[in-house]
Backbone as a chain_set.jsonl record, in Angstrom:
{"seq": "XXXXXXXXXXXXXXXXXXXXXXXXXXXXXXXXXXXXXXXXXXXXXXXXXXXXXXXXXXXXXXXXXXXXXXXXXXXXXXXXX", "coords": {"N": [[-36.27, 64.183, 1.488], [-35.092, 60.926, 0.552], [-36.726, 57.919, -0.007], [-37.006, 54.584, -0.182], [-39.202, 52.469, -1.179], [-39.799, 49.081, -0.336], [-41.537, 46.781, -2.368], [-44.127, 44.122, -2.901], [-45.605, 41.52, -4.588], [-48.572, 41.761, -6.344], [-48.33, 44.629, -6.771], [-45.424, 44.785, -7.075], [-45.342, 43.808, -9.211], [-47.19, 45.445, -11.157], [-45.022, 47.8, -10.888], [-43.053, 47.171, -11.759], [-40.321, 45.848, -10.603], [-38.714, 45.969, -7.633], [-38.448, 47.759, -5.615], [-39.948, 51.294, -5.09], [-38.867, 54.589, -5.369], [-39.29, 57.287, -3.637], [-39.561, 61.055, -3.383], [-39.643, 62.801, -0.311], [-40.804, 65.062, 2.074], [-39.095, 66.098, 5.17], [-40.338, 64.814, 7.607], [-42.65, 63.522, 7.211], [-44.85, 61.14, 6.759], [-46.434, 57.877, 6.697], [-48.959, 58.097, 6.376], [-48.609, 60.215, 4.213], [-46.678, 59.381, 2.55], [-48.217, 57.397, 1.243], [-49.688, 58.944, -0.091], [-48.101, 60.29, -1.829], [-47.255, 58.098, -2.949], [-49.667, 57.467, -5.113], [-49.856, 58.855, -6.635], [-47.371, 59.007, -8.213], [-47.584, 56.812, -9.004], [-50.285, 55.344, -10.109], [-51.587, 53.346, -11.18], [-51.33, 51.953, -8.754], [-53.044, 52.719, -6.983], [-55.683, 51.646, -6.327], [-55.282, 49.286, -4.797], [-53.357, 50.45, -2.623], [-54.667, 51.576, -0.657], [-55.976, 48.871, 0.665], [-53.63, 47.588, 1.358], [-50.893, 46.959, 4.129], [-48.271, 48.302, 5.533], [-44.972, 48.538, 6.209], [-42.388, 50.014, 8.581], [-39.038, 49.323, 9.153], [-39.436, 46.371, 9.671], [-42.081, 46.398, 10.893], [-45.506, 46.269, 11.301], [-47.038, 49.524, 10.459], [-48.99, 52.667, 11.002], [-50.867, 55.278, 9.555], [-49.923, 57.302, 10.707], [-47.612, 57.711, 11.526], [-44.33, 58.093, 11.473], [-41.649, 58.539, 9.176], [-38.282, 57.952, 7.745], [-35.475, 58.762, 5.679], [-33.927, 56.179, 6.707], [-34.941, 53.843, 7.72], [-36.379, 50.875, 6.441], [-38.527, 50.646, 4.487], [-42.023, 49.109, 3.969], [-44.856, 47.794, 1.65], [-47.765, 46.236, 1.901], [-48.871, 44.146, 0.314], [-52.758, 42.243, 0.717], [-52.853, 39.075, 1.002], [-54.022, 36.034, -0.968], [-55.321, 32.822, -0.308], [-55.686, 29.467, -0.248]], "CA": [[-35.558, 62.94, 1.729], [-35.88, 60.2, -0.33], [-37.531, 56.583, 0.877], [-36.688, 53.703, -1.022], [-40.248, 51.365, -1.192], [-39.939, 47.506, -1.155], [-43.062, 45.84, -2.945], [-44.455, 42.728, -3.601], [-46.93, 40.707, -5.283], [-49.462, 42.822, -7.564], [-47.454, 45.967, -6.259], [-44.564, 44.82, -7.534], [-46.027, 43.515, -10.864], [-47.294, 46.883, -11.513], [-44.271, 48.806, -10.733], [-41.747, 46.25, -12.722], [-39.567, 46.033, -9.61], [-38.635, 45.498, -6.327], [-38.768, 49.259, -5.052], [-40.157, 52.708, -5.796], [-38.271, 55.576, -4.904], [-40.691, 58.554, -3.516], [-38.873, 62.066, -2.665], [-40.97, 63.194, 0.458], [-40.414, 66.291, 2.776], [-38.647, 65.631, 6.0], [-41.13, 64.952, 9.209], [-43.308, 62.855, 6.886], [-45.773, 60.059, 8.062], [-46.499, 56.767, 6.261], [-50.116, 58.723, 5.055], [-48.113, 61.375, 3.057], [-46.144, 58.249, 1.427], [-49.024, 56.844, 0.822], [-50.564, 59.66, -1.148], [-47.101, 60.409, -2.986], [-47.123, 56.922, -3.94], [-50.6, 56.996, -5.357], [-49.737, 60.858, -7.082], [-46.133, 58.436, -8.76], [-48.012, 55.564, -9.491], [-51.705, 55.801, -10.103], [-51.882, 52.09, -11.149], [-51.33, 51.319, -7.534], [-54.149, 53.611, -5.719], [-56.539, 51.285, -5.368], [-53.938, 48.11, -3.948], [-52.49, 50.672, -1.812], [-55.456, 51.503, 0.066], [-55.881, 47.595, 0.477], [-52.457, 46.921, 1.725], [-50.381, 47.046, 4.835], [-47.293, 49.099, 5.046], [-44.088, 48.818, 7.585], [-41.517, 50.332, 8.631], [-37.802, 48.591, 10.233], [-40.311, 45.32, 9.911], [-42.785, 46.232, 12.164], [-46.946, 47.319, 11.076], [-47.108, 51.017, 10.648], [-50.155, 53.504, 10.779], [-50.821, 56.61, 8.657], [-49.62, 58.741, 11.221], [-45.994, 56.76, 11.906], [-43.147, 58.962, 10.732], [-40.948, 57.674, 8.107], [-37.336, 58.335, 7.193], [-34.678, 57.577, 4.838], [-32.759, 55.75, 7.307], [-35.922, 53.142, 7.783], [-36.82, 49.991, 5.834], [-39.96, 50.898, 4.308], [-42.352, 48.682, 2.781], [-46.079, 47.821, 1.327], [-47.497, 44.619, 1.861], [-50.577, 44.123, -0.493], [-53.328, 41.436, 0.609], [-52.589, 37.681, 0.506], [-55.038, 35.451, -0.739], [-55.112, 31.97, -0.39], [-56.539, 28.486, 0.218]], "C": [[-36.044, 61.897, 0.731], [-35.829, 58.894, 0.54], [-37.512, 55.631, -0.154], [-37.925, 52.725, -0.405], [-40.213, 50.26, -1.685], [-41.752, 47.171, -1.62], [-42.903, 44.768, -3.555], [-45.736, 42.353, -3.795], [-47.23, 41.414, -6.118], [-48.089, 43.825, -7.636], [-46.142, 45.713, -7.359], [-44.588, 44.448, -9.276], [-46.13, 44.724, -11.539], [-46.202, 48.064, -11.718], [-42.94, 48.433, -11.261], [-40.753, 45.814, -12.143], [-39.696, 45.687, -8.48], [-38.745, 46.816, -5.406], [-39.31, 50.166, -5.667], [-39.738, 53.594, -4.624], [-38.856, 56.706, -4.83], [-39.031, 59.356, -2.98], [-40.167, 62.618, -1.713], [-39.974, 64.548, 1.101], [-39.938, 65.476, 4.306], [-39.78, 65.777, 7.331], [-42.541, 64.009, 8.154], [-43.764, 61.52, 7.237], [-45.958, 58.956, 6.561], [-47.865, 57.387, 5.365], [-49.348, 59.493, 4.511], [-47.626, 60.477, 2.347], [-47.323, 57.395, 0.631], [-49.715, 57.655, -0.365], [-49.445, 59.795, -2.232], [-47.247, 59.262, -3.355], [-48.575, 56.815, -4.535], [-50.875, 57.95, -6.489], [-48.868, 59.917, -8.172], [-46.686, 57.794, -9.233], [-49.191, 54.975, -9.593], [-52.232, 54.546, -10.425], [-51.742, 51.848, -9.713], [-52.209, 51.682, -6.479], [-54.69, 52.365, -5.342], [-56.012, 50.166, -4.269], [-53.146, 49.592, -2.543], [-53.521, 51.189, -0.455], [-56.174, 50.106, 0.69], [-54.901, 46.507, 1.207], [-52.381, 47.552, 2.91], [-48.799, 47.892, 4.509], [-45.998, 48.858, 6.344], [-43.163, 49.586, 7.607], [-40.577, 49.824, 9.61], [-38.869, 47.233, 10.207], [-41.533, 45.076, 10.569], [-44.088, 47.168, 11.37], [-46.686, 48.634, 11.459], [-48.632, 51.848, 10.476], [-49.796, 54.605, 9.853], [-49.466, 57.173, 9.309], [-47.851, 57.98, 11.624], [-45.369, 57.372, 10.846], [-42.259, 57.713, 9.792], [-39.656, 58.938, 7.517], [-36.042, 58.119, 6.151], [-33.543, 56.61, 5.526], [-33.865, 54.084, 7.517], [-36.193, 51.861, 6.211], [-38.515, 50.042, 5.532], [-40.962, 49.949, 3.268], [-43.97, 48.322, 2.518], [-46.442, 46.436, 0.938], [-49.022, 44.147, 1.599], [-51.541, 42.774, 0.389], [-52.9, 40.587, 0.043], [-53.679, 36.934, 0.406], [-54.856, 33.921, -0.921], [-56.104, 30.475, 0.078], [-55.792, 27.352, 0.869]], "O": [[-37.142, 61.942, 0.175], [-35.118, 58.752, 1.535], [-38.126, 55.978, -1.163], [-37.758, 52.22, 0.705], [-40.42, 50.0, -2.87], [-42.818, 47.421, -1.058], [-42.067, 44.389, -4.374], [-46.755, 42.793, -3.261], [-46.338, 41.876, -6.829], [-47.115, 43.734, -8.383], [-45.976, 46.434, -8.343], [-43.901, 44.855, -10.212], [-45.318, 45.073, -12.396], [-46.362, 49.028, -12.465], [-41.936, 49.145, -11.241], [-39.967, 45.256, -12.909], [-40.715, 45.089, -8.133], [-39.265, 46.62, -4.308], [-39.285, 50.068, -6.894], [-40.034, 53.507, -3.432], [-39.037, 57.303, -5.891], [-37.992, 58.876, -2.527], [-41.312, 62.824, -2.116], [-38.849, 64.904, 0.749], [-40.39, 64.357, 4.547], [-39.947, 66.85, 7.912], [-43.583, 64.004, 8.809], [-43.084, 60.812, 7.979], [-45.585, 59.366, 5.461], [-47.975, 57.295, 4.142], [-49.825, 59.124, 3.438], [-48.066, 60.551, 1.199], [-47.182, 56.86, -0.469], [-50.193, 57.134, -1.373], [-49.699, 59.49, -3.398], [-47.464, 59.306, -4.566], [-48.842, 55.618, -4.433], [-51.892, 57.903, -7.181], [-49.481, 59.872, -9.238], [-46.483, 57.949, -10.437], [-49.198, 53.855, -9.081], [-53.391, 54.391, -10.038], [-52.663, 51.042, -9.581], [-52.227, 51.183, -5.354], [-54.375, 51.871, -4.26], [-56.313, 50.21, -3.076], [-52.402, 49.205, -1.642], [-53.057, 51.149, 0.684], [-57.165, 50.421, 1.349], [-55.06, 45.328, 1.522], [-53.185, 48.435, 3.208], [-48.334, 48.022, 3.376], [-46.374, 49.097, 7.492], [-42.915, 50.046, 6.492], [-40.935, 49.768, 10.787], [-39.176, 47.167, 11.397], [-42.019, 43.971, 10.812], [-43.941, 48.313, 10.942], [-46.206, 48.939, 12.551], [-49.364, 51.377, 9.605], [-48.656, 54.826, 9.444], [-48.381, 57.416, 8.781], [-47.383, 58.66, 12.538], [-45.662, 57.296, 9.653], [-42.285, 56.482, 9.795], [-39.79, 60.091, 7.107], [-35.779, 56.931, 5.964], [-32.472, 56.338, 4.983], [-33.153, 53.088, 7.386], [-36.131, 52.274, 5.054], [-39.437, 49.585, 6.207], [-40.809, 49.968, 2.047], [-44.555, 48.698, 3.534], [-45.901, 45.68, 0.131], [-49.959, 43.892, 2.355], [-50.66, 42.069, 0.881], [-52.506, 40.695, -1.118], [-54.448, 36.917, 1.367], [-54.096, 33.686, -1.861], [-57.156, 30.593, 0.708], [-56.409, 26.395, 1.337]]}, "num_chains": 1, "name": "protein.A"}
């Protein structure tokens, strides 16, 4: 299936864009996206271990399935004053 990834901030700096498009296997979890995206885009390992991730808007864990029907996205550390 494929999973269309919004990013922002760094993330998106890095990746020139507003998405990255992972092909995953079907019954896949938010950690398997996580590693394909880190396998795709090797500038982004260490930010992606760092960041938050959702899916449909809502905090996701590793283990939280993910499909292409889902709003999937990666939501780096904000820093601010």
């Amino acid at each position: 299936m494929m999973i269309k990834l919004k990013v922002f901030a760094a993330a998106k700096e890095i990746v020139a864009g507003e998405h990255v498009e992972l092909e995953l296997p079907t019954g896949s979890t938010i950690g398997d996206l996580k590693q394909a995206l880190a396998m795709q885009v090797p500038d982004l390992a260490n930010l992606i271990e760092r960041s938050a991730f959702s899916i449909d808007q809502q905090y996701a864990t590793a283990k939280d399935p993910v499909n292409a029907v889902n709003e999937v996205a990666m939501i780096p550390p904000v820093s601010g004053g």
